[in-house]
C-alpha positions as CSV (number, residue, x, y, z in Angstrom):
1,X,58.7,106.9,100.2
2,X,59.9,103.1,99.6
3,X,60.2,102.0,96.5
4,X,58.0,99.4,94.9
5,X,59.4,95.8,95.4
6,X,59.2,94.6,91.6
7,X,60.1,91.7,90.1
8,X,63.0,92.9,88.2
9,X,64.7,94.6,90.8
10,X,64.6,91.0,92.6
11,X,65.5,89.0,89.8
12,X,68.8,92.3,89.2
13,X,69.8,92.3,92.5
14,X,70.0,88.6,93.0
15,X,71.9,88.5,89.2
16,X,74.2,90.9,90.7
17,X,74.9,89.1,94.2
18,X,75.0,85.6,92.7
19,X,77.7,86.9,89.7
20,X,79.9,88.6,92.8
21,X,79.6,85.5,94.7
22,X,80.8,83.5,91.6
23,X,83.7,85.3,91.4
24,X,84.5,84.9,94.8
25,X,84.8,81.2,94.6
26,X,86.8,81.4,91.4
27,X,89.1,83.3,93.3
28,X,89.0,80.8,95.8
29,X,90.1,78.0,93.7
30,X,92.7,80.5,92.9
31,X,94.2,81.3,96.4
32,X,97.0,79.1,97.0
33,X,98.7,80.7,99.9
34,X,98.6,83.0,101.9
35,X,100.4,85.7,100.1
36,X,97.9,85.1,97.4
37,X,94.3,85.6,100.0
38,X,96.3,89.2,101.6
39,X,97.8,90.7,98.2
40,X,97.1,88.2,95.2
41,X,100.5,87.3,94.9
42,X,101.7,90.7,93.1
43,X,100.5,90.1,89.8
44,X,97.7,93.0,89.3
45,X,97.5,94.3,85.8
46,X,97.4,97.7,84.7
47,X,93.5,97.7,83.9
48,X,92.6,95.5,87.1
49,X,95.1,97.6,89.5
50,X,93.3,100.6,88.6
51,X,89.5,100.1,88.3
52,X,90.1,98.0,91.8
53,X,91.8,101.2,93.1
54,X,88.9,103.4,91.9
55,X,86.2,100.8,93.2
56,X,87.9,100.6,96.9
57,X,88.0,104.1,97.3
58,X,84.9,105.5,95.8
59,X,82.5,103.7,98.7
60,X,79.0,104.3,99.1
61,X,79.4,107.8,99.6
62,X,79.5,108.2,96.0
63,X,76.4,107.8,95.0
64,X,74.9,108.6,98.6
65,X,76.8,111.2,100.9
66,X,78.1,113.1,97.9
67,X,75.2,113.7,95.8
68,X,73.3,114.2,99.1
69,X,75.5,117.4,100.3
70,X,75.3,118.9,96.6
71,X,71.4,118.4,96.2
72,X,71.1,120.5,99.7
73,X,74.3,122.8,99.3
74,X,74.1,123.6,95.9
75,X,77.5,123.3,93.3
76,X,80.3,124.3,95.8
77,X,80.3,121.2,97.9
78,X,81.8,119.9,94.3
79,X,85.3,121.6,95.6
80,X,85.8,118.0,97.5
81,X,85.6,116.5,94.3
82,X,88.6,119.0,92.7
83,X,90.5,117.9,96.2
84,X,90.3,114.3,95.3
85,X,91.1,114.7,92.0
86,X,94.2,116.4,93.0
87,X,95.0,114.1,95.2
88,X,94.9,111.1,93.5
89,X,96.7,112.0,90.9
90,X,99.5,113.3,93.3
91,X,99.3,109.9,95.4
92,X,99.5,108.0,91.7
93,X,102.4,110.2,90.3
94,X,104.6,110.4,93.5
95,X,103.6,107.0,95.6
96,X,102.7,104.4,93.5
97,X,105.1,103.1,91.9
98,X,107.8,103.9,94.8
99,X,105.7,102.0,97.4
100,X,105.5,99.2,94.9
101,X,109.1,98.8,94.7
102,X,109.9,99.4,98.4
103,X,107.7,96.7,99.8
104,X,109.0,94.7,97.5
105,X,112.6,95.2,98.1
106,X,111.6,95.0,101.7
107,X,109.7,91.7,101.3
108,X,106.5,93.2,102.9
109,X,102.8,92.1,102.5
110,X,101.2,94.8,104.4
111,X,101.2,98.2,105.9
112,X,102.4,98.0,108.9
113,X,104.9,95.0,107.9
114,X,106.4,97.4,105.4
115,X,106.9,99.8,108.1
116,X,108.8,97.4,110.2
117,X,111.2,96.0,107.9
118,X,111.8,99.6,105.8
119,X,113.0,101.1,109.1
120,X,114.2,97.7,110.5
121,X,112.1,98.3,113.6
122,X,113.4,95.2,116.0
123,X,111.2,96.3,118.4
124,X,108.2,95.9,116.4
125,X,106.5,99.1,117.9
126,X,106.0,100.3,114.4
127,X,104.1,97.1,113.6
128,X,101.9,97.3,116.6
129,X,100.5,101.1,116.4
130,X,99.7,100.8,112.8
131,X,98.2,98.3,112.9
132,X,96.3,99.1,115.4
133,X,95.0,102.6,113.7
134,X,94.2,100.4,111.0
135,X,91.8,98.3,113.1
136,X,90.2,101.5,114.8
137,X,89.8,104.0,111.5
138,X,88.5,100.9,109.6
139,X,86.0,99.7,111.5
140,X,84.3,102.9,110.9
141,X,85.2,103.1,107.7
142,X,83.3,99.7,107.1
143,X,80.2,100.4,109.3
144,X,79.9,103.7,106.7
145,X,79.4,100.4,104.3
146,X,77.4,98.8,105.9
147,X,74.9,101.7,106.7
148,X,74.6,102.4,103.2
149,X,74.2,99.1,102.0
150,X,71.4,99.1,104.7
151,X,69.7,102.3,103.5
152,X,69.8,100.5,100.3
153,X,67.8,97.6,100.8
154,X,65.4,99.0,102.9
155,X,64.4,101.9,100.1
156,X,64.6,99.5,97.9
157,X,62.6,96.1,98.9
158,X,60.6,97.7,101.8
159,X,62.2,95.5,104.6
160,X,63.3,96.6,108.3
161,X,66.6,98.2,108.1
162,X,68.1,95.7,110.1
163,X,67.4,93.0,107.7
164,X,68.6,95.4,105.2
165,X,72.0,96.0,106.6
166,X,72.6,92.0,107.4
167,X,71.3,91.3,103.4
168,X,73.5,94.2,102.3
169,X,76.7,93.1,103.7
170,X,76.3,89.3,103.5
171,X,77.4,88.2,100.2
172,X,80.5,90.8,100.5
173,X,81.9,89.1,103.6
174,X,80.9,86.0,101.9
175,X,83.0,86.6,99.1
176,X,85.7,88.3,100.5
177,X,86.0,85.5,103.1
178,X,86.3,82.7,100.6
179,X,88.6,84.9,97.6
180,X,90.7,87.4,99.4
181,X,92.7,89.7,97.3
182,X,91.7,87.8,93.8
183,X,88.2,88.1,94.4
184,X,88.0,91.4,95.8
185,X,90.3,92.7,93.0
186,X,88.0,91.4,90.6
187,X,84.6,92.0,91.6
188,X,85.7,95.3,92.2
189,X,86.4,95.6,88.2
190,X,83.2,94.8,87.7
191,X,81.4,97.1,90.1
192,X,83.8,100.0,89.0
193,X,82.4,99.3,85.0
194,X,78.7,99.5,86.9
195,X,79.5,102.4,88.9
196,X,80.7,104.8,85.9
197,X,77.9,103.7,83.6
198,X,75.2,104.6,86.3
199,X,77.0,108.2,87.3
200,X,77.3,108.8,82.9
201,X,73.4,107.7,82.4
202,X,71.6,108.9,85.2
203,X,72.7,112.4,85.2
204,X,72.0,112.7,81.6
205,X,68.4,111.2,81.7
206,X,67.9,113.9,84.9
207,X,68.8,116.4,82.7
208,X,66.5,115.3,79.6
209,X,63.7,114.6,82.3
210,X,63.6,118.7,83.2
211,X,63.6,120.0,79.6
212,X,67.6,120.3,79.4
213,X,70.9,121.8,80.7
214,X,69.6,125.5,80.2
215,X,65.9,125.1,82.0
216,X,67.7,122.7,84.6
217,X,69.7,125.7,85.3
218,X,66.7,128.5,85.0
219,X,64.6,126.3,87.4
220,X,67.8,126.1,90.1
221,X,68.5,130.0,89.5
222,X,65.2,130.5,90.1
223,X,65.0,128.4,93.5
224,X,68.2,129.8,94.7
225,X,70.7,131.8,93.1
226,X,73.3,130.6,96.0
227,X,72.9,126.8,94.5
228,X,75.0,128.0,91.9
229,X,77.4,130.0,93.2
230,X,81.0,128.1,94.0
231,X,81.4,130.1,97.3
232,X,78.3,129.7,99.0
233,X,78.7,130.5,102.4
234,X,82.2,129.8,101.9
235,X,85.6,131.5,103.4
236,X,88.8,130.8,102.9
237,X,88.8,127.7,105.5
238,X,85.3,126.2,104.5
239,X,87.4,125.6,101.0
240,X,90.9,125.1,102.4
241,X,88.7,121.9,104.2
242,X,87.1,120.7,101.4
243,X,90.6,120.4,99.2
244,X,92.1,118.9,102.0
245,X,90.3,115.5,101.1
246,X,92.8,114.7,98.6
247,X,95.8,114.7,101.3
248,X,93.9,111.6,102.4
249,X,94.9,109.3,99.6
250,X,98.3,109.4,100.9
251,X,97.5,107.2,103.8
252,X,94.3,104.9,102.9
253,X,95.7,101.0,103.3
254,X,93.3,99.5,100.9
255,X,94.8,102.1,97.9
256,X,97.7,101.4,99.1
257,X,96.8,97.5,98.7
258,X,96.5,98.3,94.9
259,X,99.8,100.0,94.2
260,X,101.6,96.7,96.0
261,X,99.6,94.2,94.3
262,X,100.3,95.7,90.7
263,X,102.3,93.1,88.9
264,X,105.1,95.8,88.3
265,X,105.7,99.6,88.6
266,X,106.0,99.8,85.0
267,X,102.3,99.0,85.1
268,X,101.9,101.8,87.2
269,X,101.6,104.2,84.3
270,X,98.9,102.9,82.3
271,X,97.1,101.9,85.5
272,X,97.0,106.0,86.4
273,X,95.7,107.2,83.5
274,X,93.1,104.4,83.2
275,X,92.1,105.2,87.1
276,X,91.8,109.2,86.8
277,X,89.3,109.0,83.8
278,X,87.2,106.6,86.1
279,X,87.5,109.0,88.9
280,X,86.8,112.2,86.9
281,X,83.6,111.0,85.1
282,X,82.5,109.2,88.4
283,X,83.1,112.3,90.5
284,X,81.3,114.7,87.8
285,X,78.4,112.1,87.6
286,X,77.9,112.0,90.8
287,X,77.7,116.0,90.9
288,X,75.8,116.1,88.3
289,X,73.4,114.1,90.3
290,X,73.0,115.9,93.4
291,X,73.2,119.6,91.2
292,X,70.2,118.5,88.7
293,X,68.3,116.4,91.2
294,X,67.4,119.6,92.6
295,X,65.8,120.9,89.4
296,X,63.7,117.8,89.0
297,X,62.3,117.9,92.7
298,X,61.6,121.6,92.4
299,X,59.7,120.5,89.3
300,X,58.2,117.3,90.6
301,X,57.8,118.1,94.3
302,X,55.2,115.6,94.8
303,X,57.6,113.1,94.2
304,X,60.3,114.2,96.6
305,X,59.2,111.4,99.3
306,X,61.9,110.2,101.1
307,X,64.4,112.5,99.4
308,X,63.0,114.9,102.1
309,X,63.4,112.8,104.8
310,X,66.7,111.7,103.9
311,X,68.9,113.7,101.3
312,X,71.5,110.9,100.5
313,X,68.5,108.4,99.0
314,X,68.7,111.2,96.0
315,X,70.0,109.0,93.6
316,X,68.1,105.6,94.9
317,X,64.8,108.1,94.2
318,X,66.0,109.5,90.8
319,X,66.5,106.1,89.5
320,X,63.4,104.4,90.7
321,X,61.3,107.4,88.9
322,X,63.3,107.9,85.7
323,X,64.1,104.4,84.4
324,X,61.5,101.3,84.3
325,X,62.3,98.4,87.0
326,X,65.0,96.4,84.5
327,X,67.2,99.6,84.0
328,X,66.9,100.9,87.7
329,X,67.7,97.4,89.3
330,X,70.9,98.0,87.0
331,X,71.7,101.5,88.3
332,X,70.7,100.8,91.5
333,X,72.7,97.8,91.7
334,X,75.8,100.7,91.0
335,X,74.9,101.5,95.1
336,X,75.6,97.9,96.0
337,X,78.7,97.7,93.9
338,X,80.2,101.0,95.4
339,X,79.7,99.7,98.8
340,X,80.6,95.9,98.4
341,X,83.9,97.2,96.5
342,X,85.1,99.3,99.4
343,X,83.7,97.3,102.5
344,X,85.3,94.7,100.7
345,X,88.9,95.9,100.8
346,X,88.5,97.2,104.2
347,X,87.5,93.8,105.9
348,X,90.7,91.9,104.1
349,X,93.1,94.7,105.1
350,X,92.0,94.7,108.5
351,X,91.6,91.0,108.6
352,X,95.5,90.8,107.2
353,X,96.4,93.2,109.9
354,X,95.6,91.3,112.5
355,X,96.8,87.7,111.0
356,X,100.5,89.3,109.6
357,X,100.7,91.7,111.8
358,X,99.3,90.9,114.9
359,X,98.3,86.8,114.9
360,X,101.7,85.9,113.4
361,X,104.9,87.7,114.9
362,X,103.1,87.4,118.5
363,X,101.6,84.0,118.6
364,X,102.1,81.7,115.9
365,X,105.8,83.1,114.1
366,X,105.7,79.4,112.6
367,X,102.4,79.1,111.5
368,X,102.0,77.4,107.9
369,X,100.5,78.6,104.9
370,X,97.6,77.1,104.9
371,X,96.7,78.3,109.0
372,X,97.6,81.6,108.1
373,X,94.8,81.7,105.3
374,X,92.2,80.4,107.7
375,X,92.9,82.8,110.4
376,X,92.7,85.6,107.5
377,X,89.2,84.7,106.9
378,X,88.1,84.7,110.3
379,X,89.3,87.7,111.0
380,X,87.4,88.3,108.1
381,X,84.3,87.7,110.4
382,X,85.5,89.7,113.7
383,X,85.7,92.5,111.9
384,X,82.4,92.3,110.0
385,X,80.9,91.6,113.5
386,X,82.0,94.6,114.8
387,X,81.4,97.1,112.1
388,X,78.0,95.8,111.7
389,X,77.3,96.5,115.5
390,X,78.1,100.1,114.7
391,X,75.7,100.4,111.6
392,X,72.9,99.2,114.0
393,X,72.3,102.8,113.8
394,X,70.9,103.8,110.6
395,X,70.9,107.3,111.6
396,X,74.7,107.5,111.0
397,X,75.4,109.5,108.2
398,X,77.4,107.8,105.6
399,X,79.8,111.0,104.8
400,X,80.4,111.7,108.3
401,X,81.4,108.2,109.0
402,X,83.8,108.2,105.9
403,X,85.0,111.5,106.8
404,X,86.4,111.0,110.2
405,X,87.8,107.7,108.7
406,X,89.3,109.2,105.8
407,X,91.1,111.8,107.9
408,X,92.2,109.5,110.4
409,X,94.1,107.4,107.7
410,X,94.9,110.6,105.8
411,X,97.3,112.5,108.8
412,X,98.4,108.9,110.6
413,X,99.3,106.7,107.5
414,X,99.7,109.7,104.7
415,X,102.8,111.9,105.9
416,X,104.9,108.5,106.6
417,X,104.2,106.9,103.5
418,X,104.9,110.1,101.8
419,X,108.2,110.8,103.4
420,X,109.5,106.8,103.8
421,X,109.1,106.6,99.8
422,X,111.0,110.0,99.0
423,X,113.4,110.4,102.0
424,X,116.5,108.3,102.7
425,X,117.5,110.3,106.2
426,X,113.6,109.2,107.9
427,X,114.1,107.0,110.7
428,X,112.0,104.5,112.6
429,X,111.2,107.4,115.6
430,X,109.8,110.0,113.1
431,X,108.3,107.6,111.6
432,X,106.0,106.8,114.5
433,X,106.2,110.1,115.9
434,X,104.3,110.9,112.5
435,X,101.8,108.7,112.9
436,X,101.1,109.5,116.5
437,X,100.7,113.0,115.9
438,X,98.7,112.1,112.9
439,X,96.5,110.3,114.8
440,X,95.8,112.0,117.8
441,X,95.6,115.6,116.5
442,X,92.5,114.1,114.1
443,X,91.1,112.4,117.2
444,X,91.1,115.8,119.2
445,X,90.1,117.8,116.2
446,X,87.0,115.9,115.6
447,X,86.5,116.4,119.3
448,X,86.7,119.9,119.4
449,X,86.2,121.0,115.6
450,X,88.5,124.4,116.3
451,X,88.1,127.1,113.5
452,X,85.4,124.6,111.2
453,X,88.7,123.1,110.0
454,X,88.9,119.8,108.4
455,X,90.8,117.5,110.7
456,X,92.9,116.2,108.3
457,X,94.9,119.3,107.5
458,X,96.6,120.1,111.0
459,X,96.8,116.1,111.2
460,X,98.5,116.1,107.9
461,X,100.7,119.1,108.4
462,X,101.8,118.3,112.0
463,X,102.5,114.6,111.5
464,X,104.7,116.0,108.3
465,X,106.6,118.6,110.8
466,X,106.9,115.5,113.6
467,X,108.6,113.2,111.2
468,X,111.2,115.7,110.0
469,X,111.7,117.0,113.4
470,X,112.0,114.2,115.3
471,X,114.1,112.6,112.3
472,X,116.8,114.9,111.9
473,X,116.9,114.5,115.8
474,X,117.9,111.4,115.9
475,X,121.0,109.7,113.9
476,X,120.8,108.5,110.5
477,X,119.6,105.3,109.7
478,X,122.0,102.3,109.5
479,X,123.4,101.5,105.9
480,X,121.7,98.7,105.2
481,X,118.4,101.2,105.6
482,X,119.3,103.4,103.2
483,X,121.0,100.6,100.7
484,X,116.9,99.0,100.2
485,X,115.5,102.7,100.1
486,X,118.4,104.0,97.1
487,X,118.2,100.3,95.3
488,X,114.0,101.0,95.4
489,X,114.5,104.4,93.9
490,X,117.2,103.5,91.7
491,X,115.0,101.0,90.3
492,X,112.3,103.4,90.1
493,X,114.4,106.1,87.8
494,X,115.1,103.4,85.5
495,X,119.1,103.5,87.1
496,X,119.0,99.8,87.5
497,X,116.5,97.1,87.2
């Protein structure tokens, strides 16, 4: 089933492109270096910090892989949902405000600079294999964009998926190239205020549309008691796999991004409270979604369409049925803004890897300001290129694609960044000894899927046991090491400022 190309969906989506596009080039009148285009100069808010740190990591997968699982698992694929929870607000409590101080007593920009200067790697190993993970795991990360942004249009307007995908991602590289930091940070405020009023409505209107909570429920029961059952078909692993998400939010670069460009870590506080009610009523929504959806198709099966044919369009079918053309152009605009906010971040930290990271401590150490920003936004462009020759295939499935990222970020990037914000005696070998094992074990793991185990956990806990191992191996890190890490933390406890 495609939707019916209406005037109002035009006229939204075009609203909705043209205001993201705006605030791309008022962020580019705004970008003054090159510091502001990678990280926006360190001077995130507490409000802006966290919806842009919900928006980046809540990717089209929210309102398409996720409610796509639930609507043909039932309830228990929600224990994902619990992982994240936890695991954001561990990465918020424990990370945040630590990384924030450490880059900035390390005078770092990005990732993989902040691993080189905090373990004073000379030989700029460090520098080059993070970045380089970053570069691999993201261009699937933003081809998992770009496919959804795809599925979007063509549902939507009717039109080839190829056009789709190219309409789709346009105006976010488009933005992204010309504001950077500013304009992703902002836009994604935006799309995070559309996101959470689409994943509060739609759910409830689903709910309404079946006769209420208790039928929706009676009519689920009565298709299949195992839809509502938290265990279904689940052991102790299946469950142990879906928690394990959460470790992930240890290692992904563009959160990371957030907690470095917050103005302060005393902003840090706010910003997680604000961030977790997003994320809770976004994740529930988005349950909600999937769990009620299949109610209303068991009640309306003649309207099931392309919902058959393709579980994650659930919420793209829900809204196109349940609201008139004005309100679903809104709330299907929610699907853009999901994917734009994460592809977004994605293609400028990748794009600042390989201009900080890569572009100028190899070729250009002397380059100027104002070369360093143009070589950012072409990168900009490489990258886009690349993940979009990925998504040619629209028969990628959005959650696998985020999956494979998300654990490859989680175990390489997430027990180092853990560890170098908590641990004075980590040196510069366990430090990349973690992130190789990371790494690799969640390469061969996807490879060979051993006991149905999510890759991330052995990832996770092996890179962990690597970087101690291989730490306490080794001598201590020189003085002037551990004087940045103790001034960080002292600054963090409130010991000095």
């Amino acid at each position: 089933m495609t939707m019916t190309l209406t005037t109002p969906l035009i006229v939204t989506f075009i609203v909705y492109i043209a205001g993201m596009l705006f605030i791309g080039y008022m962020a580019y009148r705004s970008t003054n270096n090159f510091d502001d285009y990678i990280l926006g100069g360190r001077r995130m808010g507490s409000f802006v910090t966290a919806l842009s740190a919900g928006a980046s990591d809540m990717s089209g997968w929210l309102l398409m892989g996720l409610p796509g699982v639930v609507f043909f698992s039932g309830i228990s694929e929600s224990w994902i949902a619990i992982g994240l929870c936890i695991g954001a607000w561990l990465n918020w409590r424990i990370v945040a405000g630590r990384l924030r101080l450490q880059t900035e007593v390390n005078h770092a920009l990005t990732l993989p600079d902040y691993f080189t200067q905090r373990f004073e790697d000379k030989s700029r190993v460090l520098r080059i294999v993070s970045a380089a993970v970053i570069l691999i795991f993201f261009t699937i990360y933003c081809a998992s964009g770009i496919v959804a942004g795809g599925l979007l249009f063509e549902s939507t307007f009717g039109i080839s998926y190829e056009k789709a995908m190219w309409l789709g991602a346009g105006a976010t590289i488009a933005y992204t190239f010309l504001g950077g930091f500013l304009a992703v940070s902002w836009t994604d405020t935006v799309q995070a205020t559309l996101m959470i009023f689409a994943l509060i409505l739609t759910p409830v209107m689903v709910i309404v549309s079946v006769g209420g909570f208790d039928t929706a429920l009676a009519i689920i029961e009565a298709k299949s008691p195992a839809y509502v059952d938290m265990f279904r078909g689940l052991d102790i692993v299946a469950i142990i796999s879906l928690l394990g998400w959460g470790l992930g939010y240890f290692g992904q670069p563009h959160i990371l991004a957030r907690f470095m460009a917050a103005d302060s870590h005393h902003t840090i506080r706010s910003a997680r409270r604000i961030s977790m009610t997003w994320m809770i009523l976004c994740l529930a929504g988005t349950i909600c979604v999937g769990f009620f959806g299949i109610a209303f198709f068991q009640q309306n099966p003649e309207l099931a369409g392309s919902v058959t044919e393709n579980r994650e369009r659930i919420f793209m079918s829900l809204t196109s049925i349940l609201f008139n053309p004005w309100i679903a152009g809104i709330l299907l605009s929610a699907i853009l803004a999901a994917v734009m906010s994460t592809l977004s971040c994605q293609l400028l930290v990748s794009a600042s890897a390989l201009t900080e990271d890569i572009y100028k401590p190899f070729f250009r150490k002397n380059a100027s300001q104002k070369e360093m920003v143009l070589v950012g936004r072409i990168m900009v462009l490489v990258i886009a290129a690349i993940a979009i020759y990925i998504a040619m295939d629209k028969n990628n499935k959005v959650l696998g694609l985020v999956s494979n990222a998300w654990a490859g970020f989680g175990a390489a990037f997430g027990p180092v960044i853990l560890f170098s914000v908590i641990w004075k005696r980590m040196t510069r070998n366990g430090a990349l000894a973690g992130m190789f094992t990371g790494a690799v074990t969640v390469l061969i793991w996807i490879e060979y899927k051993w006991f149905n185990l999510y890759e991330i956990i052995p990832g996770f806990i092996l890179a962990g046991i690597a970087i101690v191992v291989v730490s306490l191996a080794g001598r201590e890190p020189d003085k002037s090491v551990q004087g940045r890490f103790a001034e960080a933390e002292d600054r963090y406890l409130g010991r000095t400022e």
